[in-house]
C-alpha positions, -999 to 999 in steps of 0.1 A, spaced: 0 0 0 14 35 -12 18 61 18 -11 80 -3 -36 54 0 -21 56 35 -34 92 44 -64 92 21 -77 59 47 -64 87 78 -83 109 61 -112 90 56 -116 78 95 -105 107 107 -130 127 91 -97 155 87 -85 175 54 -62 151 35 -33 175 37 -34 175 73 -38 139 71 -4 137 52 10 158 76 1 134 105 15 105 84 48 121 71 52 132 110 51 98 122 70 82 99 97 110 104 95 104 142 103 67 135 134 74 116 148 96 137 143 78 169 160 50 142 185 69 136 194 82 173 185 52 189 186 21 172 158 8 184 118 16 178 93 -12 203 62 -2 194 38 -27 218 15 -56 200 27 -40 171 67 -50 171 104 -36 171 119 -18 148 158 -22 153 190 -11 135 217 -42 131 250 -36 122 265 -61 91 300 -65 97 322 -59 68 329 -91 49 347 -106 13 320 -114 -12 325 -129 -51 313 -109 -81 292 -136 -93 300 -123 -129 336 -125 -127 340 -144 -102 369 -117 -88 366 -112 -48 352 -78 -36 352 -59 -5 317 -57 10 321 -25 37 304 -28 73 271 -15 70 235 -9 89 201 -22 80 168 -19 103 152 -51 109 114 -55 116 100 -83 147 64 -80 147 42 -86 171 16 -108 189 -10 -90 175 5 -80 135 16 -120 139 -23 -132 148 -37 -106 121 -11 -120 94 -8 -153 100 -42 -163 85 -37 -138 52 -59 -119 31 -86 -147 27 -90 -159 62 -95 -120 70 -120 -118 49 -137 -147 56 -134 -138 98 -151 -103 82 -178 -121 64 -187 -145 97 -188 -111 118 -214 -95 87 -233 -127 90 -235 -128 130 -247 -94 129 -276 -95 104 -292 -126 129 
């Protein structure tokens, strides 16, 4: 999902102006890099943790030549979700729509 569709759905339940929507959304997202950045480290609870990792520097092969290359150290941000993104993604797109088909169904008894 593109960050647009992103504010146009804050938007939406919100009930706000889309560009103050986008503001909202770029400000988060900003927040979360540069906590990132400063930090290392971004637990956000039953969502997950957002943590930079350091790669250590290591010889690789270009596959092309097959010549070995210096790969420098460098830092990537790894994602662990949590209990409840795990639940909500663990049965996929069909089972969630199924679960929201069961709830429709429930109701109009």
């Amino acid at each position: 999902m593109p960050k647009k569709e992103i504010v146009e759905s804050v938007s939406t339940d919100l009930g706000i102006d889309p560009e103050q929507a986008r503001r909202i959304v770029q400000g988060v997202l900003d927040t979360i890099l540069e906590t990132l950045a400063t930090e290392g480290r971004l637990e956000l609870r039953n969502f997950g943790v957002f943590e930079v990792q350091r790669r250590a520097a290591r010889k690789a092969r270009n596959p092309r030549t097959g010549e070995r290359v210096d790969v420098p150290e460098r830092h990537t941000v790894t994602f662990k979700p949590g209990l409840v993104v795990q639940h909500r993604i663990e049965g996929g797109p069909r089972r969630l729509a199924q679960q929201a088909q069961d709830q429709q169904a429930q109701e109009g008894e």
